[in-house]
C-alpha positions in Angstrom: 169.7 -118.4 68.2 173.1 -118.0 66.0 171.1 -115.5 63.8 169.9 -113.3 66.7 173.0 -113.1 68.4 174.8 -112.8 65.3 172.4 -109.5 64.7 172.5 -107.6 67.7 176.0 -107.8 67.8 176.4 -106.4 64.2 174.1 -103.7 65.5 176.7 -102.2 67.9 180.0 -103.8 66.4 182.4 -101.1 64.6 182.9 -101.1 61.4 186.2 -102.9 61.2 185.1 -105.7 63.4 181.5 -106.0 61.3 184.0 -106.0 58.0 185.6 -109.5 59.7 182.4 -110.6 61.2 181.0 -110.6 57.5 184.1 -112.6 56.5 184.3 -114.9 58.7 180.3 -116.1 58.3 180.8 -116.5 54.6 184.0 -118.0 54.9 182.3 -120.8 57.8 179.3 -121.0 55.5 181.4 -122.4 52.6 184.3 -124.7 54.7 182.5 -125.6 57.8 179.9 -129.2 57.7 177.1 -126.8 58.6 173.6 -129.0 58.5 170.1 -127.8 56.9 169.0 -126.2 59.5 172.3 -124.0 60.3 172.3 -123.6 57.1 169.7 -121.7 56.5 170.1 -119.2 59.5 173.8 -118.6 58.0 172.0 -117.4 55.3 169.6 -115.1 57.2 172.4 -114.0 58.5 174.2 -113.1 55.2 170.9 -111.8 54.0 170.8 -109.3 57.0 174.7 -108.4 56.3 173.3 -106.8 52.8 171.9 -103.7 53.9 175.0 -103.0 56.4 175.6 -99.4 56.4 178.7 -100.1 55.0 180.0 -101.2 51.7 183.2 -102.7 53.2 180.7 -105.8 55.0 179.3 -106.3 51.7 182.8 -106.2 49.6 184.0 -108.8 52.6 180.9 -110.7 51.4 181.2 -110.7 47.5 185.6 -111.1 48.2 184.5 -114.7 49.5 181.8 -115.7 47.3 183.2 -114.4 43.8 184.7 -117.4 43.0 182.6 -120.5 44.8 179.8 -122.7 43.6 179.1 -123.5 46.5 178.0 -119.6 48.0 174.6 -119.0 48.7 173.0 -118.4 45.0 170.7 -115.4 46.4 173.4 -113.7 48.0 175.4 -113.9 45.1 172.7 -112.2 43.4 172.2 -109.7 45.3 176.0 -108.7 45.1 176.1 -108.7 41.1 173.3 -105.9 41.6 175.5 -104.1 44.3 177.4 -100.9 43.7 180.0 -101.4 41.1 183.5 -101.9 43.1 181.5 -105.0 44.6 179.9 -106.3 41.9 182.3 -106.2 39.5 184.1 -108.9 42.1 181.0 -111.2 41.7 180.4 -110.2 37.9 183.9 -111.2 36.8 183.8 -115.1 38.5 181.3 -116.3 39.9 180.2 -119.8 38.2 176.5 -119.2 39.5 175.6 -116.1 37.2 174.0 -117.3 34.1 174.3 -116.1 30.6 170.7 -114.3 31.3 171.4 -112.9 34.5 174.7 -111.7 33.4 173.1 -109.9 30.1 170.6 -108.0 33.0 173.3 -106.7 35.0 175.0 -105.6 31.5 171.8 -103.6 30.3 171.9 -101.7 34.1 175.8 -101.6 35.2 177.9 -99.2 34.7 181.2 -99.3 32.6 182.6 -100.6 35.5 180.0 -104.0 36.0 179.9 -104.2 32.4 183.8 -104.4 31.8 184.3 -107.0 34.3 181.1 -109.3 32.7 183.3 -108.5 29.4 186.5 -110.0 31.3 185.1 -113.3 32.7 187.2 -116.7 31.8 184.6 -117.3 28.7 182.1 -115.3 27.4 179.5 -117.0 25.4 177.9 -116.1 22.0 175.3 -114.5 23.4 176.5 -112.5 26.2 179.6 -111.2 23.9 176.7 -109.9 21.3 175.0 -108.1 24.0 177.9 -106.6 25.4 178.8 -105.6 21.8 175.1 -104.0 21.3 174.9 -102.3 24.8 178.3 -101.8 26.6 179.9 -98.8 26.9 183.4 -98.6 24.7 185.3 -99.9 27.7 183.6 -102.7 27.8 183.9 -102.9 24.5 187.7 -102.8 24.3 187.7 -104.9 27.4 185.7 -107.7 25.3 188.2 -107.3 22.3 191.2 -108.0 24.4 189.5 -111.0 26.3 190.9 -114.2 24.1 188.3 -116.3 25.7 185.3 -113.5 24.6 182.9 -116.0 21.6 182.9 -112.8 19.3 181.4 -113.6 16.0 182.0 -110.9 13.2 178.9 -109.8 13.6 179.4 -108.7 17.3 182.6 -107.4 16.1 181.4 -105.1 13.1 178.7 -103.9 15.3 181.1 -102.5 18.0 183.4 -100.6 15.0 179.9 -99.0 14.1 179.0 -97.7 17.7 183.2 -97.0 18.4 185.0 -97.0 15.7 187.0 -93.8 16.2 188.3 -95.2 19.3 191.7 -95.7 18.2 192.2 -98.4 21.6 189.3 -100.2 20.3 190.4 -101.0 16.7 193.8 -101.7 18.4 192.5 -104.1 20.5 190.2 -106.2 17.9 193.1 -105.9 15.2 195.0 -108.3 18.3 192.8 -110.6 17.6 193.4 -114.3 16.4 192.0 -115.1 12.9 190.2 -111.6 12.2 187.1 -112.4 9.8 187.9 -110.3 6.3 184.8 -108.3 6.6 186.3 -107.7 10.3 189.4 -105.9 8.8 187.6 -103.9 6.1 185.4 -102.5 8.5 188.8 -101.9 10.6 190.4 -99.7 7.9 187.2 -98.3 7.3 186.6 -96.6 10.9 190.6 -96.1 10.6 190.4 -94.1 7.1 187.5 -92.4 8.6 188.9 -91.4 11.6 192.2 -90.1 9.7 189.8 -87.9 7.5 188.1 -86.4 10.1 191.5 -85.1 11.9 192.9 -84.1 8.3 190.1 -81.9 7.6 189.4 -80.3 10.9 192.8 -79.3 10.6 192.4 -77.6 7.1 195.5 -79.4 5.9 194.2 -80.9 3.0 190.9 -79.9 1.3 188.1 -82.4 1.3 188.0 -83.7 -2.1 191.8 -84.4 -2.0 191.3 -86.2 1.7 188.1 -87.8 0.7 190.4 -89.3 -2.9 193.5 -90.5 -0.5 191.5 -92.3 2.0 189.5 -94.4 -0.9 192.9 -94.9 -2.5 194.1 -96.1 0.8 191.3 -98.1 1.5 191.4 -99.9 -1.1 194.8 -101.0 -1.2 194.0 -102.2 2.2 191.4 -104.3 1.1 193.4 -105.8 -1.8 195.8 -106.9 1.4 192.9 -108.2 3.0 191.5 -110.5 0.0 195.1 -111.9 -0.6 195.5 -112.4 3.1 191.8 -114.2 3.1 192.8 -116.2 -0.1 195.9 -117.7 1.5 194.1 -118.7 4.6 190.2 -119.3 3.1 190.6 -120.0 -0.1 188.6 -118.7 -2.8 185.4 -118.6 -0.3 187.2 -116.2 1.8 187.5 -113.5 -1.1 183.9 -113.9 -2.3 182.9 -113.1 1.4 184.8 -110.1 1.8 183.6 -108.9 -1.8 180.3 -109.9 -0.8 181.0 -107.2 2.4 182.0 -104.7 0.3 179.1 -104.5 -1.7 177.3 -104.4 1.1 179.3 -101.2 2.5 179.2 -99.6 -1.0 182.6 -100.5 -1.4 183.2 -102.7 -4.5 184.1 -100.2 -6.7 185.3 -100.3 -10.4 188.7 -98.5 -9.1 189.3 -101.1 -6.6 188.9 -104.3 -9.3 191.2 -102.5 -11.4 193.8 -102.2 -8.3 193.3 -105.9 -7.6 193.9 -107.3 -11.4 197.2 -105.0 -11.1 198.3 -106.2 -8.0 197.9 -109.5 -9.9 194.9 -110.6 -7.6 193.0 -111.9 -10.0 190.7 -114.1 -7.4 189.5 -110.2 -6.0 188.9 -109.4 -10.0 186.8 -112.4 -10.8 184.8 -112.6 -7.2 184.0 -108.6 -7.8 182.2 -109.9 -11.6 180.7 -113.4 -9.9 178.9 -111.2 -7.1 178.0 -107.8 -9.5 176.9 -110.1 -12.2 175.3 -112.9 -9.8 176.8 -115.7 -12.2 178.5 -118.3 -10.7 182.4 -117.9 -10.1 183.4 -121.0 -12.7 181.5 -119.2 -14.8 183.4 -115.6 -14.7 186.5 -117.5 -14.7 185.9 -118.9 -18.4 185.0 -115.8 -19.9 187.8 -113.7 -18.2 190.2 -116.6 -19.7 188.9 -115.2 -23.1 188.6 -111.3 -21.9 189.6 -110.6 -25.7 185.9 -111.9 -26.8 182.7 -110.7 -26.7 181.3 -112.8 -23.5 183.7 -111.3 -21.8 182.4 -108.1 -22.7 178.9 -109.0 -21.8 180.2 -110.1 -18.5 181.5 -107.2 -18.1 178.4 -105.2 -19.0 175.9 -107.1 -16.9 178.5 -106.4 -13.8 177.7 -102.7 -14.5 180.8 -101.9 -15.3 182.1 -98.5 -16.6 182.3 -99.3 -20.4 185.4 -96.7 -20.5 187.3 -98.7 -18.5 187.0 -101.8 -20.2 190.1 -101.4 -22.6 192.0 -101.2 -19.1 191.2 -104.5 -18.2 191.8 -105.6 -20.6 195.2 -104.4 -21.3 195.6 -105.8 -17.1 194.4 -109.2 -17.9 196.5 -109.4 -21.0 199.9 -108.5 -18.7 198.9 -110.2 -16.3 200.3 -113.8 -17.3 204.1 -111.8 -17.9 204.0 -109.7 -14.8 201.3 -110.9 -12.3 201.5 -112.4 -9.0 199.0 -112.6 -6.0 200.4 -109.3 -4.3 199.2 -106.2 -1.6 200.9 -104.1 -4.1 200.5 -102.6 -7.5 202.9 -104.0 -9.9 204.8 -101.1 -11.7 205.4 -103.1 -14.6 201.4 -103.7 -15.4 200.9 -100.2 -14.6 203.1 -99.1 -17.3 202.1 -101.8 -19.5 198.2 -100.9 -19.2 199.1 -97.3 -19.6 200.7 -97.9 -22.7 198.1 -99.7 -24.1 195.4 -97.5 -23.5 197.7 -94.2 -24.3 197.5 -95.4 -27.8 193.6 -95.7 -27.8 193.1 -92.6 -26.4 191.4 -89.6 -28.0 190.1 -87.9 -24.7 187.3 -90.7 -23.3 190.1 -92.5 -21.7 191.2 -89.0 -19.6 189.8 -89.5 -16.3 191.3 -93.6 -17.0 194.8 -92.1 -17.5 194.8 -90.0 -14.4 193.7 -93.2 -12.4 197.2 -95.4 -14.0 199.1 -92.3 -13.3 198.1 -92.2 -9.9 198.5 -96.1 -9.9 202.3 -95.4 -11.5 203.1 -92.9 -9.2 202.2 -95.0 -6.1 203.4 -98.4 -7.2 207.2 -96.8 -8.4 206.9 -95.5 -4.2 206.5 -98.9 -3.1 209.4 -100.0 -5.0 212.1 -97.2 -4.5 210.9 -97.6 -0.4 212.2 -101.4 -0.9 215.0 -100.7 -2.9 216.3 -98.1 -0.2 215.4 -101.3 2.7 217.5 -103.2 0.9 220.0 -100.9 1.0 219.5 -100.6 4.6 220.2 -104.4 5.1 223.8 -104.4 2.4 226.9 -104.5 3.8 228.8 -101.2 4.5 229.0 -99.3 0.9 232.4 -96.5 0.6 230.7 -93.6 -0.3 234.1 -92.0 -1.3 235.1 -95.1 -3.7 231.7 -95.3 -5.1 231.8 -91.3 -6.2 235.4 -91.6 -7.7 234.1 -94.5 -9.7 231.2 -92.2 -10.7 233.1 -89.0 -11.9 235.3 -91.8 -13.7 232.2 -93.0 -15.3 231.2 -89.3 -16.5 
């Protein structure tokens, strides 16, 4: 009787007072002691509410039952499969959608429905990795930002390679709490790439000099990154990054020399232990004795330029004097290294030189930009005194 009534007044009420009607119901179904049977015609009723004309009964609906375990699960349901203003209500609360259900609406929403499955109070494993495979990028971005999202670096790496060049997206996951290494090397990889890409269409730089700064970048980034995963992983940390790199075709000869002259000798030793496949106790021994001839045939079975080996040397030789776990190239090695190999040099070493000359060039930046920060933190200097005292000097 409730249910028929209910229905042919719905069929003539206006709009506004179906919108309230559809309210009220759900709210009664949820607070009111209703028994089985009254129950179930509420929910006939309900049922009937979801193909109302309009979408404003069925928002009514989905505004009372976003949140409640105790709504009607069908009806639910059928509101997280609703046009997306409405079921993005449903999508981002209700306790009834599973992990499965919620991965379905994912694969068939829109941006919309998909961004507010990416917002829920937790996101599990498995739902976060769908959402990484098969959301748009603002879903994406809205999964990054979510602290409560289970990303695993997996999930993670794979949105970079579908949106990388989204600049809000690599914002977003670099705001992330305890980014995985390979995380942040695929971060400054997308970042380099995108930077390339607007150099060049631009014609500002050609594309062998863009193509040379971004490595040179990149690897001083990841040189940060392996320090930074040393101090909070240990040892373990660098060997999974390095083991990343390889992966991405980034462990490069160039970028073990940067580490040994940034005095990171853990990102020197893990690049040999996973090039060479010896263990890292191992490659630690015979870089202790990088004068002698294992040494060498570490080297060698890493396939390692053989030109560049006097450079190492030379690096792991200063190293003791003048190195110290850093992001930055230590001018004092450079020079040291270039000195060492100048006076070996009969033209085999050229390309080499141009490398530490590069390496010289950058690390005596880094330290006139901190000299002139510290400057910038000294108490007032008199310009006028400080010339006088000059021209009394000359």
């Amino acid at each position: 009787m409730i249910v028929r009534n209910f229905l042919k007044w719905a069929q003539t009420a206006p709009t506004a007072l179906r919108v309230e009607g559809a309210g009220a119901l759900a709210r009664a179904y949820l607070e009111s002691d209703l028994d089985d049977v009254m129950k179930r015609e509420a929910e006939t009723a309900l049922a009937a509410l979801l193909d109302d004309p309009s979408p404003l009964v069925r928002r009514a609906l989905a505004k009372v039952f976003a949140s409640s375990a105790e709504a009607p699960r069908s009806i639910v349901s059928a509101l997280a499969n609703d046009q997306s203003d409405i079921a993005a209500m449903v999508l981002s609360r209700s306790p009834l959608l599973g992990e499965s259900e919620l991965i379905d609406c994912a694969a068939v929403g829109d941006v919309f429905a998909q961004s507010a499955i990416a917002l829920r109070a937790h996101v599990p494993t498995g739902l976060a990795a769908a959402l990484a495979e098969i959301g748009a990028c603002e879903a994406a971005i809205s999964l990054a930002v979510n602290p409560n999202a289970d990303l695993t670096a997996f999930a993670m790496r794979r949105m970079i390679e579908r949106f990388g060049d989204d600049a809000q997206l690599r914002e977003a996951l670099l705001g992330r709490p305890f980014l995985p290494p390979s995380v942040r090397a695929e971060l400054v990889e997308a970042t380099a790439a995108s930077l390339a890409s607007f150099v060049m269409d631009r014609d500002w730089l050609s594309p062998e000099r863009t193509r040379r700064i971004m490595q040179e970048a990149r690897d001083k980034a990841n040189v940060d990154i392996a320090a930074s995963a040393e101090e909070t992983q240990g040892r373990r940390g660098v060997r999974m990054l390095v083991a990343h790199l390889r992966r991405k075709a980034r462990l490069t000869p160039s970028l073990a020399l940067r580490a040994l002259l940034s005095g990171n000798r853990a990102l020197f030793e893990a690049t040999l232990a996973e090039l060479s496949g010896l263990d890292e106790e191992k490659v630690a021994g015979l870089t202790r004795d990088f004068r002698g001839a294992g040494f060498a045939a570490l080297y060698a079975r890493a396939g390692m330029p053989a030109n560049l080996l006097p450079a190492y040397r030379a690096a792991l030789e200063a190293q003791p004097a003048f190195g110290c776990a850093s992001a930055r190239l230590s001018l004092a090695m450079v020079q040291r290294v270039l000195t060492s190999c100048d006076g070996i040099n009969s033209g085999e070493l050229d390309r080499l030189m141009a490398l530490l000359r590069r390496f010289e060039a950058e690390a005596l930046r880094e330290d006139a930009r901190e000299a002139a920060a510290a400057l910038t933190r000294a108490p007032f200097v008199d310009m006028a005194a400080l010339e006088a005292q000059l021209l009394v000097a000359a």
